[in-house]
N, CA, C and O atoms as a GROMACS GRO file, in nm:
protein
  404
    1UNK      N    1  -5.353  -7.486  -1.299
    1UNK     CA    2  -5.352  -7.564  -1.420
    1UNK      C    3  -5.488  -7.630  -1.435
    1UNK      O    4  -5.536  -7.695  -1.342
    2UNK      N    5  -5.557  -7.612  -1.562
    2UNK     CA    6  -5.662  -7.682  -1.580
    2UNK      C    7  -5.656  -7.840  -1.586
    2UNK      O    8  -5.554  -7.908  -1.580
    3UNK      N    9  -5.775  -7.879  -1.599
    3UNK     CA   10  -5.818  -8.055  -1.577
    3UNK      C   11  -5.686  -8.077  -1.743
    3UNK      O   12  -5.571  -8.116  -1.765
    4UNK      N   13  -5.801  -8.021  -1.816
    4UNK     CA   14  -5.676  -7.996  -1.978
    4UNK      C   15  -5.558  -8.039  -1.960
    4UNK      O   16  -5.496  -8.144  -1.971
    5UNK      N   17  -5.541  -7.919  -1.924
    5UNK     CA   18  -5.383  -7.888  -1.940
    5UNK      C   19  -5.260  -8.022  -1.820
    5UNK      O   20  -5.138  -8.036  -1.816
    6UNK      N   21  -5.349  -8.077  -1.758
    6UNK     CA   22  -5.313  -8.169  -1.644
    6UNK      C   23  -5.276  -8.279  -1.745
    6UNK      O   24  -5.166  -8.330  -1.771
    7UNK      N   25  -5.439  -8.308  -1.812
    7UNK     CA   26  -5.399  -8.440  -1.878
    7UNK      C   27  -5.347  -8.440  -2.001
    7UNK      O   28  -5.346  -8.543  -2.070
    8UNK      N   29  -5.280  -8.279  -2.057
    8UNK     CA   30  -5.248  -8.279  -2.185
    8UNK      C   31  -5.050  -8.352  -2.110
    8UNK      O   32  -4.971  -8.432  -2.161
    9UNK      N   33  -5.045  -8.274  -1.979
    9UNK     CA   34  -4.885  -8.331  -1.941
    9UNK      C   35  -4.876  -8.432  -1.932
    9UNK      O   36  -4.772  -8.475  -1.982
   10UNK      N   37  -4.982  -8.552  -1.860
   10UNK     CA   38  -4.973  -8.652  -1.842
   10UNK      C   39  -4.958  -8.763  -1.980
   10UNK      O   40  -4.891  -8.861  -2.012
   11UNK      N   41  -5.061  -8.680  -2.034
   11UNK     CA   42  -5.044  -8.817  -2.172
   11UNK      C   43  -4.828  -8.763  -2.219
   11UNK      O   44  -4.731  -8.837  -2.231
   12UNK      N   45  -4.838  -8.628  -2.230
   12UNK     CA   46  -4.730  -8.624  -2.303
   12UNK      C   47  -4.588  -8.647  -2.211
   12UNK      O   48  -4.478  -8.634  -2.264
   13UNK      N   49  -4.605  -8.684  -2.054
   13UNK     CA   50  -4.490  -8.776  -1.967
   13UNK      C   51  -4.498  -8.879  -1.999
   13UNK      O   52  -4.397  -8.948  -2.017
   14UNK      N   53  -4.694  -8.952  -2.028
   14UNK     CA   54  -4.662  -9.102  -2.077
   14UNK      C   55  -4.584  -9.117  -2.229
   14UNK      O   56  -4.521  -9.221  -2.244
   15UNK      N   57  -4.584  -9.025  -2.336
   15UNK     CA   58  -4.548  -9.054  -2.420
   15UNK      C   59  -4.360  -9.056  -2.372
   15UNK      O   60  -4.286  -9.150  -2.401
   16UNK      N   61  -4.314  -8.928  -2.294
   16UNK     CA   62  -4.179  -8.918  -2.295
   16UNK      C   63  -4.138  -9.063  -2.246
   16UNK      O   64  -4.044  -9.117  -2.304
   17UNK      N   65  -4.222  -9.150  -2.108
   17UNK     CA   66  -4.170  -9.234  -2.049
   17UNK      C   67  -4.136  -9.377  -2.195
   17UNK      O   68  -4.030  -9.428  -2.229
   18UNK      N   69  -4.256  -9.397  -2.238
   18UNK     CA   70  -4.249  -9.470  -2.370
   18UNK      C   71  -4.140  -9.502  -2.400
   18UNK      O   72  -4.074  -9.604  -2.381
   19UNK      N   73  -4.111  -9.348  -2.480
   19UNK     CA   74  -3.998  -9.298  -2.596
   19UNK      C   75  -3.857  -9.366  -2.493
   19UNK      O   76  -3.809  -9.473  -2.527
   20UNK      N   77  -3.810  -9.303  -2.388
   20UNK     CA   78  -3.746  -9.356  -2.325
   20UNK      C   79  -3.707  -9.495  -2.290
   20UNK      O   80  -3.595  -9.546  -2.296
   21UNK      N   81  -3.844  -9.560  -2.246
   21UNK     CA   82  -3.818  -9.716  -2.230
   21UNK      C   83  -3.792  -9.755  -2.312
   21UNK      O   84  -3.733  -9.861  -2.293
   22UNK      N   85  -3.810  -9.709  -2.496
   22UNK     CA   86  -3.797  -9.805  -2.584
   22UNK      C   87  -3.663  -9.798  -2.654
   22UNK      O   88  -3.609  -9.882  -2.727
   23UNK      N   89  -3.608  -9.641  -2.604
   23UNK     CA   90  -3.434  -9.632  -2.652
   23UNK      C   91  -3.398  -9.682  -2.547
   23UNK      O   92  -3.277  -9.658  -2.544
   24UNK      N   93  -3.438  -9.762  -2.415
   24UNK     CA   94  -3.308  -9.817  -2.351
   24UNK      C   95  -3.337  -9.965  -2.381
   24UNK      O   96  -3.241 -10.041  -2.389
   25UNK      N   97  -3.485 -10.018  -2.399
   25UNK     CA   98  -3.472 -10.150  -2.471
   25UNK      C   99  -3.376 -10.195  -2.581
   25UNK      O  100  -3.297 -10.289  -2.594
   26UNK      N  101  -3.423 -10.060  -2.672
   26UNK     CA  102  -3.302 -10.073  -2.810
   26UNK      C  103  -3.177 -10.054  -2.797
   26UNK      O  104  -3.111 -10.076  -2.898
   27UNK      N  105  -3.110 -10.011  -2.686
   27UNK     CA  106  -2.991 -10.001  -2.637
   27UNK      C  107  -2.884 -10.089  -2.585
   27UNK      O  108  -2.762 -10.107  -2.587
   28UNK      N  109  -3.040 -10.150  -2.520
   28UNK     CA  110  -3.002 -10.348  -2.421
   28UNK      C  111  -2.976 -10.444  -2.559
   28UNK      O  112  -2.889 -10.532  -2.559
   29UNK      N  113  -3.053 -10.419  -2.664
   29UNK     CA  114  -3.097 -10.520  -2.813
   29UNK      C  115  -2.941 -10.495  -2.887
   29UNK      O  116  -2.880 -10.586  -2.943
   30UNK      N  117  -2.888 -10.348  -2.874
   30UNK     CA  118  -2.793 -10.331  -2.934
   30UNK      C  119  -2.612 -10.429  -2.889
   30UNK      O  120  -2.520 -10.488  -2.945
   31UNK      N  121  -2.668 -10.381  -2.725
   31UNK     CA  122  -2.544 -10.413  -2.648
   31UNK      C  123  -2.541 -10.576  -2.667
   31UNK      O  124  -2.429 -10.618  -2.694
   32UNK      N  125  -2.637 -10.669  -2.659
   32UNK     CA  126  -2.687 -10.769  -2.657
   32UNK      C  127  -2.600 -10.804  -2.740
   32UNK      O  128  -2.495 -10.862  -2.714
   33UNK      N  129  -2.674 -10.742  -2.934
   33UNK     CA  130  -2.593 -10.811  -3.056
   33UNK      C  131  -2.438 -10.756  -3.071
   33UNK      O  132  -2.355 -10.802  -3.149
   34UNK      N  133  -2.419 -10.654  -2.983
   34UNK     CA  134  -2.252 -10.690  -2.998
   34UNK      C  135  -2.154 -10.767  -2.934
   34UNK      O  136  -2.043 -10.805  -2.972
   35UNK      N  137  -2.236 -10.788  -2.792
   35UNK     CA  138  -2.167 -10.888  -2.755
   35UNK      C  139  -2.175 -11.012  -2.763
   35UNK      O  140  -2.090 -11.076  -2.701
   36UNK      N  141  -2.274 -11.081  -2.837
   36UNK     CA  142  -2.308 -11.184  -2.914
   36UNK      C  143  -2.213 -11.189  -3.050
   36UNK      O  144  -2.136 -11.284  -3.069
   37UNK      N  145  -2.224 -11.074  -3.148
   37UNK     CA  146  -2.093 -11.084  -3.192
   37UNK      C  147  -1.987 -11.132  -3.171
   37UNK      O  148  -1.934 -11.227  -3.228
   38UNK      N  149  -1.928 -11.030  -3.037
   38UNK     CA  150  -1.816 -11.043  -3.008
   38UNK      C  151  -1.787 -11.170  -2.957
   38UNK      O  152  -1.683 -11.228  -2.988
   39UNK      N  153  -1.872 -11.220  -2.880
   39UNK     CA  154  -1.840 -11.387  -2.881
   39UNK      C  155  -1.828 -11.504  -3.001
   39UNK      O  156  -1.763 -11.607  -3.014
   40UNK      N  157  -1.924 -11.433  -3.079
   40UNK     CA  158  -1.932 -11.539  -3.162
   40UNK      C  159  -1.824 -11.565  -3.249
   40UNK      O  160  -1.803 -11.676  -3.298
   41UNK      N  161  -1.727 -11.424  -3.276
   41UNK     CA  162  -1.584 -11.394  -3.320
   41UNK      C  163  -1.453 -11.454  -3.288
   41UNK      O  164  -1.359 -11.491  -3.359
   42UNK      N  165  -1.486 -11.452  -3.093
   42UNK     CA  166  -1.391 -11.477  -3.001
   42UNK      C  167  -1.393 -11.647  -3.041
   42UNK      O  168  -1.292 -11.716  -3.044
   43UNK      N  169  -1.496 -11.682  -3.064
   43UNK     CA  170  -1.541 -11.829  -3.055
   43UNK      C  171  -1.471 -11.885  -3.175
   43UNK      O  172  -1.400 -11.986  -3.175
   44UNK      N  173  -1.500 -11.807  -3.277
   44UNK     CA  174  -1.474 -11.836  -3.438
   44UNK      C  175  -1.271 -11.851  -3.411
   44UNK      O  176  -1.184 -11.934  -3.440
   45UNK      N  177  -1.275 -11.712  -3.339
   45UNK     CA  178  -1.130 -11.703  -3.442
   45UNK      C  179  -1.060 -11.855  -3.303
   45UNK      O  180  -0.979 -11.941  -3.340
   46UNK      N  181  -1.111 -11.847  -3.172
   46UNK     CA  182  -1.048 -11.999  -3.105
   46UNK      C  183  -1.006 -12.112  -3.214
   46UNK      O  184  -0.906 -12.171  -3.253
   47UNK      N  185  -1.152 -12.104  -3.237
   47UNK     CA  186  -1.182 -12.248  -3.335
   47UNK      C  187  -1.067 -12.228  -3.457
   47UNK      O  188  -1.011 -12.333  -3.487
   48UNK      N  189  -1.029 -12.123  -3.521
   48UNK     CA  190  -0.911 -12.105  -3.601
   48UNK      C  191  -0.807 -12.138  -3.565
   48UNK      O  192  -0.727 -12.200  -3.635
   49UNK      N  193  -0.782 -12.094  -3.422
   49UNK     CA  194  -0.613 -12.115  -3.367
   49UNK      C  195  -0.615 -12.248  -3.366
   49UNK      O  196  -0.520 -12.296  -3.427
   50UNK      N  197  -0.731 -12.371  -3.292
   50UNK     CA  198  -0.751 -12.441  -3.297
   50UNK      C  199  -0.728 -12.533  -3.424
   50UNK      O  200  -0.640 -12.616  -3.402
   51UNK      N  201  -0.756 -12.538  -3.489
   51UNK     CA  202  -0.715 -12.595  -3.660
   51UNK      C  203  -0.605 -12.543  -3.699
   51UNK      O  204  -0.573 -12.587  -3.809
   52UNK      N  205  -0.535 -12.470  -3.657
   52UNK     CA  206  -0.416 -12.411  -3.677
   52UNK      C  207  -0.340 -12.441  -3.652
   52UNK      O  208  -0.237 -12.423  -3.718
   53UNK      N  209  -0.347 -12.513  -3.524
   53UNK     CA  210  -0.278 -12.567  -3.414
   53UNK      C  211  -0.221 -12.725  -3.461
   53UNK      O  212  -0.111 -12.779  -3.467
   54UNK      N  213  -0.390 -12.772  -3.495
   54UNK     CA  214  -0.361 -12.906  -3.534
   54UNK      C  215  -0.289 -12.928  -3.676
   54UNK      O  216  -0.196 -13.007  -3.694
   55UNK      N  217  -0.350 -12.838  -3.784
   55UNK     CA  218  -0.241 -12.838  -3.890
   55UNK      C  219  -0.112 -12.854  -3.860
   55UNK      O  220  -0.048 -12.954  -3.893
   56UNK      N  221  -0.059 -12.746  -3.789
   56UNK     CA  222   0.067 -12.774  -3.751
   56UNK      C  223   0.148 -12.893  -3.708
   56UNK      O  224   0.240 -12.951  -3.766
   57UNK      N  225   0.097 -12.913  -3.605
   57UNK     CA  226   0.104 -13.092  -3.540
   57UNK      C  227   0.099 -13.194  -3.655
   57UNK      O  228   0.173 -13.292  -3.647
   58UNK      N  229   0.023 -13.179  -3.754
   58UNK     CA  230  -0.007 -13.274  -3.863
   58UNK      C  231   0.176 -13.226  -3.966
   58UNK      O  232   0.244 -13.301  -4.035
   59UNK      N  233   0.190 -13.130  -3.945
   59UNK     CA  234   0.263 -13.079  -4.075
   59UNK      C  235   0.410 -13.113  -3.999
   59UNK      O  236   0.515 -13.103  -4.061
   60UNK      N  237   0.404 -13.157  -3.854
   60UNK     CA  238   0.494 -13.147  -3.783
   60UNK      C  239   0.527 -13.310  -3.793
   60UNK      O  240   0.637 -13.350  -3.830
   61UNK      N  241   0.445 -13.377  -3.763
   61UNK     CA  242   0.419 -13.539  -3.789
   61UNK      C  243   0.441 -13.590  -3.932
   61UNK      O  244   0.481 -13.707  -3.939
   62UNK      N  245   0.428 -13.545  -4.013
   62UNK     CA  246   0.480 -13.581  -4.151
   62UNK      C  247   0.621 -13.520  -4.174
   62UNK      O  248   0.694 -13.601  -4.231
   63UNK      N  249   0.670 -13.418  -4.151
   63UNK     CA  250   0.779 -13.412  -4.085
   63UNK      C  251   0.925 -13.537  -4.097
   63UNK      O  252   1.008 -13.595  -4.166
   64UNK      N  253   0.848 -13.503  -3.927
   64UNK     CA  254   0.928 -13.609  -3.886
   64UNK      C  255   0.910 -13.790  -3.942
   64UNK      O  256   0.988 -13.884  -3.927
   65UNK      N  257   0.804 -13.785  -3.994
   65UNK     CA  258   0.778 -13.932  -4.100
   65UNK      C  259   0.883 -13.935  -4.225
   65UNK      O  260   0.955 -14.026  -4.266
   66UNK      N  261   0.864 -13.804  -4.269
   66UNK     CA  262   0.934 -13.794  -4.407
   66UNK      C  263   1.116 -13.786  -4.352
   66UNK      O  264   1.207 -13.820  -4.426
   67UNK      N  265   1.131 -13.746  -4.243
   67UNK     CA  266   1.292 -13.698  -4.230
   67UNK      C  267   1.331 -13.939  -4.143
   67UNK      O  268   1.436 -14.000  -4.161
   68UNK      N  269   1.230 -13.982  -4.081
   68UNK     CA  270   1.243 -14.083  -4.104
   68UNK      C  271   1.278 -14.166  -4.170
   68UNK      O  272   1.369 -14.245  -4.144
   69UNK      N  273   1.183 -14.158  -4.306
   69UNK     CA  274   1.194 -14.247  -4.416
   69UNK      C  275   1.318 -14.156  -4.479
   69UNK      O  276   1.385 -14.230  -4.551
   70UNK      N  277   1.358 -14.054  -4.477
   70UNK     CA  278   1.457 -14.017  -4.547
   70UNK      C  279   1.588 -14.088  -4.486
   70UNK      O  280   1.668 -14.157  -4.549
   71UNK      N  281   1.592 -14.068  -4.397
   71UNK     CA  282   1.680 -14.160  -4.290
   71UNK      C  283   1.733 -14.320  -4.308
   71UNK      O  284   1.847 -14.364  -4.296
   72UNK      N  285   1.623 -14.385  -4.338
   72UNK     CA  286   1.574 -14.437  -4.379
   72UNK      C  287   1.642 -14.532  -4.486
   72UNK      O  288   1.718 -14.628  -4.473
   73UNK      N  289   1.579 -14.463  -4.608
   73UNK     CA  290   1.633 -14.472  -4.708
   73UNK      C  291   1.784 -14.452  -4.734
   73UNK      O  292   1.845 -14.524  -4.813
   74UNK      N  293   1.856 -14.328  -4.647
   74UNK     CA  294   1.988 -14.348  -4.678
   74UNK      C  295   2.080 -14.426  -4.608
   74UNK      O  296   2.188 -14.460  -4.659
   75UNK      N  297   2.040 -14.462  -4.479
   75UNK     CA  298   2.072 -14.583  -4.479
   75UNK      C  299   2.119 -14.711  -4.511
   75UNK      O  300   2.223 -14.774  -4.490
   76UNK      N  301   1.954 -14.744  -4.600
   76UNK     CA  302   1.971 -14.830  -4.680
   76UNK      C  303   2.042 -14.806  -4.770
   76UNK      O  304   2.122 -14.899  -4.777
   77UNK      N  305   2.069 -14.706  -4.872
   77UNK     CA  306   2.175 -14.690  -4.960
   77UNK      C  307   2.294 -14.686  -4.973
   77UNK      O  308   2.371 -14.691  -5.069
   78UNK      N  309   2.304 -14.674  -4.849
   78UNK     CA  310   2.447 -14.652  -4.796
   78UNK      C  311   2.508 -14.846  -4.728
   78UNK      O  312   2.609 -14.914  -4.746
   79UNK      N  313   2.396 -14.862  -4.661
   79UNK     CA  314   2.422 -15.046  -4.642
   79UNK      C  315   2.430 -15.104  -4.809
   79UNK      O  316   2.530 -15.162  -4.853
   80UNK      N  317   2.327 -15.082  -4.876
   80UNK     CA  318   2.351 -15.135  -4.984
   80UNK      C  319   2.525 -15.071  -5.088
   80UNK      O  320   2.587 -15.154  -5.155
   81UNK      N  321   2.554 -14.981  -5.084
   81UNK     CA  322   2.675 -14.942  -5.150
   81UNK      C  323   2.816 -15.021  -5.037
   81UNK      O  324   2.930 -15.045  -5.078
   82UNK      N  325   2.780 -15.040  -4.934
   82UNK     CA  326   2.874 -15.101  -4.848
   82UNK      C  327   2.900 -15.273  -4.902
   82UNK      O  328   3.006 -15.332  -4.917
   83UNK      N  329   2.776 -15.316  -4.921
   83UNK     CA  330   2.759 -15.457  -5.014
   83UNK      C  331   2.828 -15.445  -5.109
   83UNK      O  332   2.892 -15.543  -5.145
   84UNK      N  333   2.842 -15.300  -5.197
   84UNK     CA  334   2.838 -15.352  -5.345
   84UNK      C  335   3.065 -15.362  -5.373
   84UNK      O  336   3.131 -15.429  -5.453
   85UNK      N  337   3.117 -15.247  -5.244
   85UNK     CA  338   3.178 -15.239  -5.224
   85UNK      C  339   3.297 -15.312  -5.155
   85UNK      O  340   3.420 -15.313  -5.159
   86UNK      N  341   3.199 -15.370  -5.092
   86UNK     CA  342   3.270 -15.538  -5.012
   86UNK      C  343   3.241 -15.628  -5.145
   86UNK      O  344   3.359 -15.645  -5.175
   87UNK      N  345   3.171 -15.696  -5.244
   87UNK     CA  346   3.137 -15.753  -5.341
   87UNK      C  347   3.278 -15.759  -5.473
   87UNK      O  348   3.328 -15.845  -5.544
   88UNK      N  349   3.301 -15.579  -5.443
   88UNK     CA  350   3.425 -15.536  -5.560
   88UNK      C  351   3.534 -15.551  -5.491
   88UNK      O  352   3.623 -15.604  -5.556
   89UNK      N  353   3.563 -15.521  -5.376
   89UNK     CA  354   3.682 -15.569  -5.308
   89UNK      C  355   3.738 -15.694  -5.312
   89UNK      O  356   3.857 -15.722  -5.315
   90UNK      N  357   3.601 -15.797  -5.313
   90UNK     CA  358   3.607 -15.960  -5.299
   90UNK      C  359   3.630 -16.021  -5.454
   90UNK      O  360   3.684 -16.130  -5.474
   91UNK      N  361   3.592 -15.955  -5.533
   91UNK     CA  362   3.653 -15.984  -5.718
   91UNK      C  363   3.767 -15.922  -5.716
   91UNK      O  364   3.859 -15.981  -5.772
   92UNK      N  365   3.797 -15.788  -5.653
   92UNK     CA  366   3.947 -15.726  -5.694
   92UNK      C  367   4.032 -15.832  -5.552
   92UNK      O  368   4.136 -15.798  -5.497
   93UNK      N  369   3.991 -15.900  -5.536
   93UNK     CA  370   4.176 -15.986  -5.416
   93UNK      C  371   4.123 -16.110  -5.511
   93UNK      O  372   4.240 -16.140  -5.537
   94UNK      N  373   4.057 -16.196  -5.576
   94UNK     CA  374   4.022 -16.275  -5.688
   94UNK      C  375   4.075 -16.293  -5.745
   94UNK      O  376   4.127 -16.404  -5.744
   95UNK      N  377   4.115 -16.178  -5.866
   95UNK     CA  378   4.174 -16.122  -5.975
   95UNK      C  379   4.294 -16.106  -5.923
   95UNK      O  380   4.384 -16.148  -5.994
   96UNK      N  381   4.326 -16.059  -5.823
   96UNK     CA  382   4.467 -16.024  -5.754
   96UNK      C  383   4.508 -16.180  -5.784
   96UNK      O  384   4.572 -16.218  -5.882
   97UNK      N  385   4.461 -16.258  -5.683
   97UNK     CA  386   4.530 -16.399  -5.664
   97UNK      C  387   4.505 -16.475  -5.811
   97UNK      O  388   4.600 -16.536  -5.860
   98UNK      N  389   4.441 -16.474  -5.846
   98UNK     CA  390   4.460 -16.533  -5.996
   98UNK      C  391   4.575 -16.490  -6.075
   98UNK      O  392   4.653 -16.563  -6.135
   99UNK      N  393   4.576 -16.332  -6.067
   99UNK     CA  394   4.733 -16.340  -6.180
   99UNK      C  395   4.867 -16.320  -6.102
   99UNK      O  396   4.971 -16.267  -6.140
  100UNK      N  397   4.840 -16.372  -5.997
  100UNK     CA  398   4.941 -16.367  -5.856
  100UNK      C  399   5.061 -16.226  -5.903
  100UNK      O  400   5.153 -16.206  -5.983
  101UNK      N  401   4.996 -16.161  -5.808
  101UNK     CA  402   5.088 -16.017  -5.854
  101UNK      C  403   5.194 -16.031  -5.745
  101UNK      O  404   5.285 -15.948  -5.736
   0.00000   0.00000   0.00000
């Protein structure tokens, strides 16, 4: 093999080595942004369950506030109709003894 032909292989191994190093750089760049992706996804959709989570708890807490005050309230409506009912009982024996039945 001539001097030539020596350094025509050599330049063109340095070019193959190049070509090579730079598809496995771009390979590392690739793998890199998907798993940067993929974290950044994994991360995202956490942070979703996360707010998801707490919605719930919130939706769960008003809830039980609202079935409270509903509680609550009938209760009271029910104490108050017990008043109004003891009130009519106490005019109807009134009326009783007034026209002495």
């Amino acid at each position: 093999m001539s001097v030539v032909g020596i350094l025509e292989w050599a330049e063109n191994d340095e070019r193959h080595s190049k070509k090579k190093y730079l598809e496995i750089i771009e390979a590392e760049k690739e793998d890199k942004l998907l798993r940067d992706k993929k974290a950044t996804g994994d991360k995202q959709a956490k942070e979703i369950r996360k707010l998801v989570k707490k919605q719930q708890e919130r939706k769960g807490k008003l809830n039980e506030k609202d079935e409270k005050l509903q509680g609550k309230g009938l209760s009271e409506d029910l104490e108050r109709a017990n008043e109004l009912m003891s009130e009519a009982n106490g005019r109807l024996a009134a009326a009783i003894k007034a026209k002495d039945f």
